[in-house]
C-alpha positions in Angstrom: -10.0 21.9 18.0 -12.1 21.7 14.8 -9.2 20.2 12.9 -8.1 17.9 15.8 -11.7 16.2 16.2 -13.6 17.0 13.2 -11.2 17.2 9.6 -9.8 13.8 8.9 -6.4 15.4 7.8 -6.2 18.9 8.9 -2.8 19.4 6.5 -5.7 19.6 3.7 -7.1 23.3 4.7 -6.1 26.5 3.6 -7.9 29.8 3.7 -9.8 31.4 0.4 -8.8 34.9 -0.2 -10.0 37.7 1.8 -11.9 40.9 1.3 -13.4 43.3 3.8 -14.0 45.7 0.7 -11.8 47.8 1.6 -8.2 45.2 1.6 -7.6 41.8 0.1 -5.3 39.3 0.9 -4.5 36.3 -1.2 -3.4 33.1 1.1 -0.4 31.4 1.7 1.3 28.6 3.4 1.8 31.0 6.7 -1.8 31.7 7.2 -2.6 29.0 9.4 -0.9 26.6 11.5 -1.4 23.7 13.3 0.1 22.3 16.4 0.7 19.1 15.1 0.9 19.0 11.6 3.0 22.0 11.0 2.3 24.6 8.0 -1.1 23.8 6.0 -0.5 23.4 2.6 -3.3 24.3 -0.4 -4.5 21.2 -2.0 -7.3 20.9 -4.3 -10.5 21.8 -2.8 -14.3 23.1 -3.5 -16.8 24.6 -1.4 -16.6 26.8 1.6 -17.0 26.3 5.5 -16.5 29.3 8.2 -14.7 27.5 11.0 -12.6 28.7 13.5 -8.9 29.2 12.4 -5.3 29.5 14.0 -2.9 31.9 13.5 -4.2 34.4 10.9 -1.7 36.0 9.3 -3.7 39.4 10.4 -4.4 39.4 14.1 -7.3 42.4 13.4 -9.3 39.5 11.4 -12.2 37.2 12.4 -11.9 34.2 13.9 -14.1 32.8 11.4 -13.3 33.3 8.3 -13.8 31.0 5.0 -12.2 28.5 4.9 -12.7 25.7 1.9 -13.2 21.8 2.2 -11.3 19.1 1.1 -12.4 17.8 -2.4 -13.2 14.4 -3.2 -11.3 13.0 -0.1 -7.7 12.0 -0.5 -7.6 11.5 3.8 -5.9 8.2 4.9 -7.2 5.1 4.6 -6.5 1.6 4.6 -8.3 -1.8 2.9 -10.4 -3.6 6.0 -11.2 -7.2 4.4 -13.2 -9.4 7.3 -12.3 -12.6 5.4 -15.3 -13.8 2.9 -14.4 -12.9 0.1 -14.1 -9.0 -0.4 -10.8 -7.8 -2.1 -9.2 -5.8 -5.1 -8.4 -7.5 -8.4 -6.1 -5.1 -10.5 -6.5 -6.4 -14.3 -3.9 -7.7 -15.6 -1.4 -5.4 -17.5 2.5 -5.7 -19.0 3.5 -3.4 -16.1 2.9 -6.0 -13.7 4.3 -9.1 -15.8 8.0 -9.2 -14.2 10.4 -11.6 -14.4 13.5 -10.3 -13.3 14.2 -8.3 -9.3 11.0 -7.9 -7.6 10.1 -6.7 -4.4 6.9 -7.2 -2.9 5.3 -5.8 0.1 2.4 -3.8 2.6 1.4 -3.1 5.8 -1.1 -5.3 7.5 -3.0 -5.8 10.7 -4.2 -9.2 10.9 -7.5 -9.8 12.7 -7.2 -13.8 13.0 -5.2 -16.7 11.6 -6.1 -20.3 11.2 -5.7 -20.7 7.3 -3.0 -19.1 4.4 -4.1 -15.8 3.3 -3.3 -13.6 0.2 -1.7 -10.5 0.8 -0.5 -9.7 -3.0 -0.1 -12.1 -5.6 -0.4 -12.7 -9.4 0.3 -15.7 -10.9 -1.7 -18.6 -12.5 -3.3 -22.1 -11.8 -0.9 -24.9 -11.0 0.0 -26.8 -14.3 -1.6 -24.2 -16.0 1.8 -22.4 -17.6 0.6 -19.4 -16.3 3.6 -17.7 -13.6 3.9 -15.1 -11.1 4.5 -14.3 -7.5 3.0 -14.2 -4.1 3.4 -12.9 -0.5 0.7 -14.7 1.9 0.7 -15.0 5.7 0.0 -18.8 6.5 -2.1 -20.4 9.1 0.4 -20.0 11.3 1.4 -16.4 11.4 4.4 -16.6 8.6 5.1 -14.8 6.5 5.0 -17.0 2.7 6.6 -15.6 -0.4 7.0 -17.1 -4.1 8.1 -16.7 -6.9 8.4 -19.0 -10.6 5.7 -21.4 -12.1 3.4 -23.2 -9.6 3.9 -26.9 -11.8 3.7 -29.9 -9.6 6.2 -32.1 -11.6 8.9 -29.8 -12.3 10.5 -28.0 -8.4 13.1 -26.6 -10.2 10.5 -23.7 -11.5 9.7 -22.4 -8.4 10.7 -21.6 -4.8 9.4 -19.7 -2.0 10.8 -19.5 1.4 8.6 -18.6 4.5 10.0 -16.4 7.7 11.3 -17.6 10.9 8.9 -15.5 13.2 5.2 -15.5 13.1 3.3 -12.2 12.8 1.0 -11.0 15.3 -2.5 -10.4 15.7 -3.7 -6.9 16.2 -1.2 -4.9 15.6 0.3 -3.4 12.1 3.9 -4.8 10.5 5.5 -3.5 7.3 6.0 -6.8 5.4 8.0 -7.2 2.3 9.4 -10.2 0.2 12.0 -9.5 -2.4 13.9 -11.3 -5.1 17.4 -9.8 -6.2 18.9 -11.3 -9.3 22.5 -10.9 -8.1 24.6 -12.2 -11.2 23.7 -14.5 -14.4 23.3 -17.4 -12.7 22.2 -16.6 -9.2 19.8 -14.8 -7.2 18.6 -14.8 -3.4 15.1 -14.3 -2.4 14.6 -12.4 0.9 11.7 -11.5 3.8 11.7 -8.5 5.7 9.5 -7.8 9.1 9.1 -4.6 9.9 12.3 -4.0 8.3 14.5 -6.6 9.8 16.1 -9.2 7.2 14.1 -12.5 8.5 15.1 -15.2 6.4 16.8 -15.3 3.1 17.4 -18.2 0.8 19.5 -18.5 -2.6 17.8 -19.6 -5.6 19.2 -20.6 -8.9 18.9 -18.0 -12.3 15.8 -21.6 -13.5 13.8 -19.5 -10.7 12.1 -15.9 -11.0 9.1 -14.7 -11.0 7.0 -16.4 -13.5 5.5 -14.6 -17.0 1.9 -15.0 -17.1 -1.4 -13.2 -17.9 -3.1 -13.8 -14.6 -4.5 -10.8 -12.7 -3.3 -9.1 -9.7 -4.7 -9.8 -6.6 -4.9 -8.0 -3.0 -6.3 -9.6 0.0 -7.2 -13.0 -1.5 -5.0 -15.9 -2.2 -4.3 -16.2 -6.2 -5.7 -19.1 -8.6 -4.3 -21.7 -7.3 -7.2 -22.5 -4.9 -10.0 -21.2 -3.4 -10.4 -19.2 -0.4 -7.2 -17.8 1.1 -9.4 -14.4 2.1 -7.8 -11.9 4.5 -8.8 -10.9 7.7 -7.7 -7.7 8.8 -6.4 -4.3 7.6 -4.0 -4.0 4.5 -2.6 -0.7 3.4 0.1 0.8 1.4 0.3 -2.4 -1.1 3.2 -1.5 -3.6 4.8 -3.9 -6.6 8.4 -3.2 -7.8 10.6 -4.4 -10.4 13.2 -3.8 -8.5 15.4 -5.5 -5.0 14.0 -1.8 -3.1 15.6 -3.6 0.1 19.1 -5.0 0.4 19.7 -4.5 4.3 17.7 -3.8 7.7 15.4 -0.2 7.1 13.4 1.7 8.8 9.7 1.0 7.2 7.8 4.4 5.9 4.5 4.3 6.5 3.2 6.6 3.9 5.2 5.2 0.5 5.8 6.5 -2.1 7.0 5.5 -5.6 10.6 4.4 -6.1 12.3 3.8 -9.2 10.6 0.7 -10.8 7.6 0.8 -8.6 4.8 -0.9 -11.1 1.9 -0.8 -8.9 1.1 1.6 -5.7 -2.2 1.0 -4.2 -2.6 3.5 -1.0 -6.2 3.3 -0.5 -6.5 6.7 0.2 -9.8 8.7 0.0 -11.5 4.8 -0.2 -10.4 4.3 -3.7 -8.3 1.7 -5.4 -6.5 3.9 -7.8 -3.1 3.2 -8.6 -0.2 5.8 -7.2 2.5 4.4 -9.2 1.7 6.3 -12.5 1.2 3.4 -14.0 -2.6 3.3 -14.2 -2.9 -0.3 -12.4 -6.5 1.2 -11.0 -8.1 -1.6 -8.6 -11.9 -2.9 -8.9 -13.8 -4.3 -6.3 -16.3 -3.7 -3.7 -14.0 -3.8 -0.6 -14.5 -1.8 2.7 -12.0 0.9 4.4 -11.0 1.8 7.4 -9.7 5.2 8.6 -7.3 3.0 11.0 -3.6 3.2 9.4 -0.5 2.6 10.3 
């Protein structure tokens, strides 16, 4: 029951080795199990606890022997933004410049609606020269994704399409825009809800995501104008160079990196580090919740 109510993410135990003085043992997988989670595995860990333990791999053995805590905290978490102004800012960095195939996409759990809000997106001012991409929910619940230069007299260097269905309040959806250069001299752009194909739209090979210097942003709306804050819960943000979705799927909540991934932000243990390998770390002063999906 410790592990149920107490340890944020029980698969993170394992027992230290044992000695009575007159046997050792040295731990493995099989020493413990729980009912839920299956096999603990070792992870990385410092300190030591006696709690109560389940299925010792000697029956003649206390019922309380050591057992060592996680370090630094890797449990789950996700990014809880209330809307004024809190929200990661990944510097800019080459990784992230794309221009070609692009997927973008998260889970979220929107508090409220009433105005666009940023949900990933790096590009630059309008006019300004400066491209990108972006994936917002507008005031209405849809789903908003863009990619090209964000220049007021010239159409033809941008398009963004927004879904048919409006998101709900209160509850989590995996959402994902993407952008598959399909020949030479065409491409379609794509939005996915919880892994249903939504809307789709063609766009000409003048259109894809926009080079620019601009940095990386994750719960706010980009530099095109202020505000645009979210309100809610967003986790498992991930940036690919890369069409990762080409039919219906079956969202994973835990993600992982896939071949092109440039950016992986899990929020995990309440940091912003990048998973992707790529060392996209965010900075910030954001809250967390332990509430994922």
């Amino acid at each position: 029951n410790y592990f149920r109510n107490a340890w944020p993410d029980p698969s993170r135990v394992t027992l230290a080795g044992y000695s009575n003085g007159v046997e050792s043992y040295i731990p493995n997988e099989r020493m413990l199990w729980h009912d839920r989670l299956g096999p603990v595995s070792p992870d990385r860990f410092e300190g030591y606890m006696a709690i109560r333990s389940y299925g010792l791999a000697r029956p003649n053995w206390s019922n309380s022997d050591l057992l060592s805590a996680p370090k630094g905290g890797s449990e789950p978490h996700s990014l809880s933004l209330n809307g004024t102004g809190a929200h990661v800012r990944v510097p800019y960095g080459t990784a992230l410049d794309i221009t070609d195939s692009l997927t973008l996409e998260a889970w979220v759990k929107l508090d409220t609606l009433g105005t666009q809000r940023g949900i990933v997106e790096r590009f630059g001012a309008p006019n300004s020269g400066s491209g990108g991409y972006d994936l917002r929910v507008t005031a209405g619940g849809k789903l908003h994704f863009f990619i090209g230069y964000d220049d007021s007299t010239d159409t033809s260097k941008y398009k963004f399409i927004r879904s048919t269905n409006a998101l709900s309040t209160g509850v989590w959806h995996h959402v994902a825009g993407v952008y598959e250069r399909l020949t030479d001299e065409s491409g379609e752009m794509r939005i996915y809800v919880d892994g249903a194909l939504d809307t789709s739209a063609s766009a000409t090979t003048s259109v894809s995501p926009g080079r620019g210097t601009s940095h990386l942003l994750i719960g706010v709306k980009g530099n095109d104008a202020a505000g645009g804050d979210f309100s809610g819960l967003i986790d498992e943000a991930r940036v690919t160079a890369g069409a990762v979705y080409s039919h219906d799927f079956t969202p994973a909540t835990r993600l992982t990196a896939v071949a092109g991934t440039r950016g992986l932000w899990k929020f995990d243990g309440e940091t912003m580090a990048d998973s992707s390998g790529n060392g996209n770390n965010g900075t910030g002063s954001p809250s967390y919740s332990v509430t994922v999906p």
